[in-house]
Residue frames as qw, qx, qy, qz and C-alpha x, y, z in Angstrom:
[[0.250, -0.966, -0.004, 0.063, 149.47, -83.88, 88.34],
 [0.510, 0.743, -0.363, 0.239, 152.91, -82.58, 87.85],
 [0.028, -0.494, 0.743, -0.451, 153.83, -83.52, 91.71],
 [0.812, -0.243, -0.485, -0.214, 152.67, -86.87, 93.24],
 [0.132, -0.500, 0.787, -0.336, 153.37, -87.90, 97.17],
 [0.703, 0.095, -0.693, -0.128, 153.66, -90.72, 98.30],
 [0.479, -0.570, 0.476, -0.468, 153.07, -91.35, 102.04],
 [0.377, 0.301, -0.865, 0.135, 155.59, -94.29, 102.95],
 [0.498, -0.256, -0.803, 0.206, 154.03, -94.45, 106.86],
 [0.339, -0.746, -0.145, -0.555, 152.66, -92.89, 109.32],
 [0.778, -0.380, -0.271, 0.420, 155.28, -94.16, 111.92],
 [0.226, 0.738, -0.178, 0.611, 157.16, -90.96, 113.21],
 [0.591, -0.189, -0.530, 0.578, 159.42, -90.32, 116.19],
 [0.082, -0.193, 0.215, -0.954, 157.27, -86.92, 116.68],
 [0.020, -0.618, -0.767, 0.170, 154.08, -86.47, 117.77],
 [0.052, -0.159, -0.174, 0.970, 152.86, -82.87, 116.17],
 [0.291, 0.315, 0.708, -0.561, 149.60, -81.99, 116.96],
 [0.562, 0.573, 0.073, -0.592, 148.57, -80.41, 113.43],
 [0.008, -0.191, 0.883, 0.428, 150.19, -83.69, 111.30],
 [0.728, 0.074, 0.340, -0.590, 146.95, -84.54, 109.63],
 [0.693, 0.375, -0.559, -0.259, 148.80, -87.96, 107.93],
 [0.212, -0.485, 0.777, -0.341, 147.99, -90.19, 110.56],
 [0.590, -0.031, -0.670, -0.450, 145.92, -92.71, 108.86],
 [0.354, -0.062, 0.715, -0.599, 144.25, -93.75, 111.86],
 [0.731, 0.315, -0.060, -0.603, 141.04, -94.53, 109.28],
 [0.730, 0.546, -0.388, -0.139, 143.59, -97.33, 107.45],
 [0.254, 0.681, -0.680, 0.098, 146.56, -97.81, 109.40],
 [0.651, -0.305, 0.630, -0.293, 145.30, -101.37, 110.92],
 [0.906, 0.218, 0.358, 0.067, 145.20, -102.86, 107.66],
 [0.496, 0.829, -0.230, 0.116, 148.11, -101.27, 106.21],
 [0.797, -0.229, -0.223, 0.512, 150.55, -102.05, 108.85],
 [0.303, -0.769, -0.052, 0.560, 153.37, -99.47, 109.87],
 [0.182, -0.544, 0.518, 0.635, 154.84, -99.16, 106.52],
 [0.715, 0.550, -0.096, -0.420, 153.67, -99.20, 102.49],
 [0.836, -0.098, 0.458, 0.285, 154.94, -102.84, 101.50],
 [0.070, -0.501, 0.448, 0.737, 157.98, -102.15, 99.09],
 [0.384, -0.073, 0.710, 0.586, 156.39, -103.72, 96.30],
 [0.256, 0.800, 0.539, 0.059, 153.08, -102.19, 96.44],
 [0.147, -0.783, 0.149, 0.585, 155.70, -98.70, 96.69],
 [0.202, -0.342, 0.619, 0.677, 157.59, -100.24, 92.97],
 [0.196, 0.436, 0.770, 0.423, 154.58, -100.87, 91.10],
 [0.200, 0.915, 0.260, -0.234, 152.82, -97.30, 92.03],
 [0.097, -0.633, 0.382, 0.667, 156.31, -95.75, 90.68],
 [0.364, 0.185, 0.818, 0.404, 155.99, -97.79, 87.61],
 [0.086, 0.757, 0.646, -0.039, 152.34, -96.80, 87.26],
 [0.170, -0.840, -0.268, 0.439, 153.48, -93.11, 87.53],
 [0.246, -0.508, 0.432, 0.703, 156.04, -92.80, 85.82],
 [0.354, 0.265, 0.848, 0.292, 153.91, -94.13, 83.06],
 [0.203, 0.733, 0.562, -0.326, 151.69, -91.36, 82.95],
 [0.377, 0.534, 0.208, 0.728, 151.83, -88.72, 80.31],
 [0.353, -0.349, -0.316, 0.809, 152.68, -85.29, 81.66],
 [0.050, 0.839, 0.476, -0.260, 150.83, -82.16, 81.74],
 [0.576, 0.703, 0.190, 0.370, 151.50, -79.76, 79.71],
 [0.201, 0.732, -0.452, 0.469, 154.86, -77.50, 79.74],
 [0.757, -0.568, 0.321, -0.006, 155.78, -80.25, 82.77],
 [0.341, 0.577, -0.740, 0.054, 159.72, -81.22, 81.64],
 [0.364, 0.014, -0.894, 0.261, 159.15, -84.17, 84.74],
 [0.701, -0.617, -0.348, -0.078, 156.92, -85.66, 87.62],
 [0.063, 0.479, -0.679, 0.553, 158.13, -84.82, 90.87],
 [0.676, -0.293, -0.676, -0.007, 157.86, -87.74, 93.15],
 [0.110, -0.509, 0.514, -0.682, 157.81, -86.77, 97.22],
 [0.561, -0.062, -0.735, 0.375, 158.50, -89.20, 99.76],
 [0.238, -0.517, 0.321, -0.757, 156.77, -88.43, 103.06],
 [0.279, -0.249, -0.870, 0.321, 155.16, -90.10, 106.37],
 [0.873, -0.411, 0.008, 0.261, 155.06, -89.96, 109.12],
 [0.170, -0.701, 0.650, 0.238, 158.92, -89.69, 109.08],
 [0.694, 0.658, -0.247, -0.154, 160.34, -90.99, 105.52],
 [0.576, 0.621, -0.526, 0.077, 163.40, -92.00, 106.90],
 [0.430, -0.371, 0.752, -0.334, 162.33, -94.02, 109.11],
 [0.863, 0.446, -0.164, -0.172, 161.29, -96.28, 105.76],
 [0.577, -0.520, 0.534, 0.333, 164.15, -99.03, 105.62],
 [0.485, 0.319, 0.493, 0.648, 164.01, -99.11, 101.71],
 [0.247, 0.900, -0.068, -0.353, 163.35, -95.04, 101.28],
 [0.096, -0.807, 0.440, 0.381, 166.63, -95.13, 99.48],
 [0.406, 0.088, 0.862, 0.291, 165.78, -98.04, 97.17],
 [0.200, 0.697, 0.685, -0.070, 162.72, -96.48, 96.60],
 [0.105, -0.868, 0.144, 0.464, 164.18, -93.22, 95.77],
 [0.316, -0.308, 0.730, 0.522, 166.84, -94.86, 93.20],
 [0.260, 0.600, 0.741, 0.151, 163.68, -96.57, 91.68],
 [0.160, 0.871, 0.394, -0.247, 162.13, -93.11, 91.10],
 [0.079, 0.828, -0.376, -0.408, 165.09, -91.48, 89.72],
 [0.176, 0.062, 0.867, 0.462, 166.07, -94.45, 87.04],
 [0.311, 0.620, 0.721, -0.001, 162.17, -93.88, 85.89],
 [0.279, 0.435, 0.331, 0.790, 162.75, -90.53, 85.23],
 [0.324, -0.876, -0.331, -0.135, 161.05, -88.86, 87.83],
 [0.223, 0.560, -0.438, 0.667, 162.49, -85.75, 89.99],
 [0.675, -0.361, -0.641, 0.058, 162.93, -87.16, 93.58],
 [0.254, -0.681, 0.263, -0.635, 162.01, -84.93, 97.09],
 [0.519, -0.327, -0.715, 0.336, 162.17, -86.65, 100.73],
 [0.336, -0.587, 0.200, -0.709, 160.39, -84.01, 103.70],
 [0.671, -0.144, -0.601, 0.409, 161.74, -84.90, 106.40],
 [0.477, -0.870, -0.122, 0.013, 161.96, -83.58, 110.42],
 [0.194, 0.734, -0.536, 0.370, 165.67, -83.29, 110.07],
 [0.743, -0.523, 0.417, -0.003, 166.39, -86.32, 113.23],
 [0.909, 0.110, 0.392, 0.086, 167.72, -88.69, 110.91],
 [0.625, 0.776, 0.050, 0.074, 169.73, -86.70, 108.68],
 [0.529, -0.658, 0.396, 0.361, 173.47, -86.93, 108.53],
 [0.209, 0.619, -0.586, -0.479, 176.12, -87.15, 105.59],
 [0.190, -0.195, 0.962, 0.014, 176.33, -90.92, 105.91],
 [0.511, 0.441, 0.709, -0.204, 172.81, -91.40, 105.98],
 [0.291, 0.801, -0.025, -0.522, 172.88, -88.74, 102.95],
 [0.013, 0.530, -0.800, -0.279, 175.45, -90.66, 101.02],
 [0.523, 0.009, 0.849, -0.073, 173.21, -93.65, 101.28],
 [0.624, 0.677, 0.295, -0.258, 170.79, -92.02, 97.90],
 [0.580, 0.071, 0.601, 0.545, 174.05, -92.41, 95.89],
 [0.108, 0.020, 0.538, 0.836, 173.06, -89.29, 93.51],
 [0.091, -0.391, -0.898, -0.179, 169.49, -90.32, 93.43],
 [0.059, -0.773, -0.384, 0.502, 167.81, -87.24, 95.65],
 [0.193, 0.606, 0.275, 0.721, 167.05, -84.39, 93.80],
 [0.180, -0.694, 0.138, -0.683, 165.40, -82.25, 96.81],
 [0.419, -0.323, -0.731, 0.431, 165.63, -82.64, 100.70],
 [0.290, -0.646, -0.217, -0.672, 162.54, -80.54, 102.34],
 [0.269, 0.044, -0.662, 0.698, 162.54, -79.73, 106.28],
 [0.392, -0.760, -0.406, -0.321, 159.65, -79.18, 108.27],
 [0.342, -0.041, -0.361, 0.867, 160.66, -76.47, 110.18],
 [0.160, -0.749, -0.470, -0.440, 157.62, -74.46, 111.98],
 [0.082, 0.938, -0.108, 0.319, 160.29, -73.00, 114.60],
 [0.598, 0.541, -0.466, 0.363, 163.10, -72.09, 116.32],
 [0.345, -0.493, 0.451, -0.659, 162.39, -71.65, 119.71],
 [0.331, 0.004, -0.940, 0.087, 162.22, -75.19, 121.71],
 [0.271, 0.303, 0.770, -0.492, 159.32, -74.68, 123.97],
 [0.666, 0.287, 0.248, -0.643, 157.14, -74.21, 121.01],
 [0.595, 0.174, -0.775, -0.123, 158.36, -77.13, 119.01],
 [0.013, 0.027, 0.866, -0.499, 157.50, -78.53, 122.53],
 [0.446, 0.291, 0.650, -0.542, 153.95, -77.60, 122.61],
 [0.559, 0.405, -0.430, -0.581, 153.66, -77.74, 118.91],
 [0.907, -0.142, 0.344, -0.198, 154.84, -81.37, 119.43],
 [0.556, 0.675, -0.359, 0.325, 157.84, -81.08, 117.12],
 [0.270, -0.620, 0.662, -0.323, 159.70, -83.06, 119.45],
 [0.454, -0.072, -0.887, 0.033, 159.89, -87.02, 120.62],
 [0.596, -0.584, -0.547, -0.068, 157.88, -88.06, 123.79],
 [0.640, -0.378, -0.424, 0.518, 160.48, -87.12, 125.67],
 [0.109, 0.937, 0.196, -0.268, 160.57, -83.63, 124.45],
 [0.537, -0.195, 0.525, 0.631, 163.83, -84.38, 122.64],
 [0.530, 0.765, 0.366, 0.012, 163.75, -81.99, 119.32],
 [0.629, 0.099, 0.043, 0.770, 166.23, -79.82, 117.08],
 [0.186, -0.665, -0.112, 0.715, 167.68, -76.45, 117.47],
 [0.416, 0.880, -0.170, -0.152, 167.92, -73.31, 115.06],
 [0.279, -0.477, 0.788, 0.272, 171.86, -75.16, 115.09],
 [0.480, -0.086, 0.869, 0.084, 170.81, -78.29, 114.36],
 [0.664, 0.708, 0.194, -0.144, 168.27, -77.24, 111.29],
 [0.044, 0.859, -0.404, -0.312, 171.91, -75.22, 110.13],
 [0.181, -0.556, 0.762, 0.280, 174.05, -77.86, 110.20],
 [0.607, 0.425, 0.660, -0.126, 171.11, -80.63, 108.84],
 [0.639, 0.732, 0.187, -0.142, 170.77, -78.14, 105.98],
 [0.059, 0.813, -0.501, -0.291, 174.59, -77.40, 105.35],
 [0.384, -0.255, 0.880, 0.113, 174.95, -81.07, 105.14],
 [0.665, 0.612, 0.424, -0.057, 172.18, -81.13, 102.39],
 [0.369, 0.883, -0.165, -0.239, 173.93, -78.63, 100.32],
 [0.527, -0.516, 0.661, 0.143, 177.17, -80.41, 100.89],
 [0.594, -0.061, 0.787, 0.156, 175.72, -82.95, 99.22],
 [0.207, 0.079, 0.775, 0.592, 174.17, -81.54, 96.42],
 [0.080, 0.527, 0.834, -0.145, 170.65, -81.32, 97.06],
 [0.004, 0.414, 0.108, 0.904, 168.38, -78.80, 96.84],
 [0.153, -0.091, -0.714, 0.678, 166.84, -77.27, 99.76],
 [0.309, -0.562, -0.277, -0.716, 163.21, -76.63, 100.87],
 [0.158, -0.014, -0.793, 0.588, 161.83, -75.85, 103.84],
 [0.380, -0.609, -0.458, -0.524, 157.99, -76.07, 104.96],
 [0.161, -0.153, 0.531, -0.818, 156.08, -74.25, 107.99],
 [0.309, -0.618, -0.678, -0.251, 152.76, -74.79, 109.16],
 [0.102, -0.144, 0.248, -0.952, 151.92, -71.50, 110.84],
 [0.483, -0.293, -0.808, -0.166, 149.57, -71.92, 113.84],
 [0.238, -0.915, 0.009, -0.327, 148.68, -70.10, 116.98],
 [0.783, -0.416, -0.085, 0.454, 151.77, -71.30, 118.60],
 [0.737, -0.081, 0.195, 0.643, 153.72, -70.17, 115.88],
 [0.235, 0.730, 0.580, 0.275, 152.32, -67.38, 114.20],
 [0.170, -0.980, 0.102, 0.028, 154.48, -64.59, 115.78],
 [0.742, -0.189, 0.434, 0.475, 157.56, -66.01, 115.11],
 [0.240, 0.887, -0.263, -0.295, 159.72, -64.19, 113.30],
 [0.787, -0.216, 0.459, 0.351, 162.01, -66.90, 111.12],
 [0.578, 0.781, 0.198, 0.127, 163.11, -64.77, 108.26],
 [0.150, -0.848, 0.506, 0.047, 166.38, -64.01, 109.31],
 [0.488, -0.394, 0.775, 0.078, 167.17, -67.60, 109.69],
 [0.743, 0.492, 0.449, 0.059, 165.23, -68.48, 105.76],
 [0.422, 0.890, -0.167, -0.040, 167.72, -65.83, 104.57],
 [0.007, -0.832, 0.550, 0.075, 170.61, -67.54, 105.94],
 [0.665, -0.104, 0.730, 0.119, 170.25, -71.28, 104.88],
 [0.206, 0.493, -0.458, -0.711, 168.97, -69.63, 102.03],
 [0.450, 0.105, 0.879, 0.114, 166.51, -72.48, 100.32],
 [0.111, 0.145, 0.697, 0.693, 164.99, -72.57, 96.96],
 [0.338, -0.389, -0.480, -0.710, 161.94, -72.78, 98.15],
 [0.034, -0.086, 0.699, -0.710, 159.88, -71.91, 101.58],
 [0.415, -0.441, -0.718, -0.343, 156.49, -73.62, 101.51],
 [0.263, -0.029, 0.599, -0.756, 154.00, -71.96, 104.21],
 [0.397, -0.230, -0.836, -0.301, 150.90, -73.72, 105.15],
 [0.452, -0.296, 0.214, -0.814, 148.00, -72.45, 107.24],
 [0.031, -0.101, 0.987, -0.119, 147.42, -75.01, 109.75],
 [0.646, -0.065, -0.356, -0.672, 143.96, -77.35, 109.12],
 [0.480, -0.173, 0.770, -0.382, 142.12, -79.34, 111.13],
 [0.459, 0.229, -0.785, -0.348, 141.63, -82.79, 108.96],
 [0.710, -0.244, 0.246, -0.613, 138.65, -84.99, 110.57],
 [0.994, 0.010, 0.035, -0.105, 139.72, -88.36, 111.73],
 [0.750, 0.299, -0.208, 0.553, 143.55, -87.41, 111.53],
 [0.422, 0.380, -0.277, 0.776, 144.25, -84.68, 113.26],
 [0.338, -0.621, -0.478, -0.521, 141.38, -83.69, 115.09],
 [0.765, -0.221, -0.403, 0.450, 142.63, -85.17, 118.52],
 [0.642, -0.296, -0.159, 0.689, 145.03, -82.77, 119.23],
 [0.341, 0.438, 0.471, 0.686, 144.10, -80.10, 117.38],
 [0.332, -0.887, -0.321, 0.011, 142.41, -77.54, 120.06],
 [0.138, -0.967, -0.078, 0.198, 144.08, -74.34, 119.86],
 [0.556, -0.267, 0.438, 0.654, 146.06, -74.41, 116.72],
 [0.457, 0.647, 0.543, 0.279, 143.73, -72.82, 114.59],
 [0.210, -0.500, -0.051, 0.839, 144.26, -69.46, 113.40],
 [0.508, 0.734, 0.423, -0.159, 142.24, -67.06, 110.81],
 [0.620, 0.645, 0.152, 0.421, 143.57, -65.77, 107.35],
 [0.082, 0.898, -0.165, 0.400, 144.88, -62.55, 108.85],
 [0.667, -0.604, 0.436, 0.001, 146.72, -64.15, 111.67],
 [0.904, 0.003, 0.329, 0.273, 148.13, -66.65, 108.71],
 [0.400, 0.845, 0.193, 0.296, 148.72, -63.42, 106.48],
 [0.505, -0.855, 0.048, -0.111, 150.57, -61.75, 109.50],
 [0.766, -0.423, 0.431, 0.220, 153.17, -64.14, 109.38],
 [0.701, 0.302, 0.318, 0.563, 153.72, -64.48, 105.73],
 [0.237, 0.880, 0.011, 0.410, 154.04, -60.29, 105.77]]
């Protein structure tokens, strides 16, 4: 395939209800985190493939859980961009600052946000938040993403549109961070991963349609 992820862990400082990458099925014999060297031999392995036609490059994407809560993401990143691959992290946006931004040396190619809204009690019941209910504002996406551009990056930003969210109006605020690309995603219930929590986020095509019009 022309894009490959790579799910570092499934350790994350959220808890949202429609994340269906919680390896629950795996994650006792995997531990909390993809050992780094089984992480440099899959890049190897990948980068090896031959590419689909009219693909110019693989894109690698870094995800969890929460990616940057990986202490070698940014080794593991470098690694992917020496191989030739184009390198994404999707991230919740806690963890992001210049410094920490400064740490990929060049090496990032895209930085993706999950952003599924702006309003704090439904990132509250969405679970887009810590235990404590700790989560970012429409600010704090701003200044998260101005500091991407800052650096270089390019910018995406995914939803999952759900019955929380699914009136929400965020198109004012996708025209002013302006990102390359806005990934929507109609939220799915994933047996054995997500399943749990999952009571009364579903929503039907025209409710997912609704939003994207």
């Amino acid at each position: 395939p022309e894009t490959v992820n790579v799910f570092l862990t499934a350790a994350c400082n959220f808890r949202c209800r429609h994340c269906y990458a919680t390896f629950k099925d795996i994650r006792a014999s995997c531990g909390a985190f993809m050992p780094p060297d089984l992480v440099r031999g899959l890049l190897e392995r990948i980068s090896r493939e031959p590419l689909p036609p009219r693909c110019p490059a693989r894109k690698i994407t870094f995800v969890g859980g929460e990616p940057t809560l990986c202490p070698e993401l940014a080794q593991h990143v470098a690694q992917a961009h020496a191989l030739g691959l184009v390198t994404t992290v999707i991230t919740n946006g806690t963890r992001i600052t210049p410094a920490y931004l400064r740490t990929f040396q060049g090496s990032l190619d895209w930085l993706g946000f999950s952003i599924d809204s702006l309003d704090h009690l439904t990132n509250r019941q969405i679970g887009r938040c810590s235990p404590s209910g700790a989560g970012l504002s429409a600010e704090d996406y701003r200044q998260r993403i101005l500091w991407a551009k800052e650096a270089g990056l390019r910018l995406k930003v995914n939803t999952v549109v759900n019955a929380l969210n699914w009136r929400e109006d965020i198109g004012d605020f996708i025209v002013e961070t302006a990102p390359v690309r806005w990934k929507l995603l109609q939220v799915t219930s994933v047996k054995g991963q997500n399943d749990e929590g999952f009571s009364g986020m579903e929503i039907n095509r025209e409710q997912f349609q609704a939003f994207v019009s």
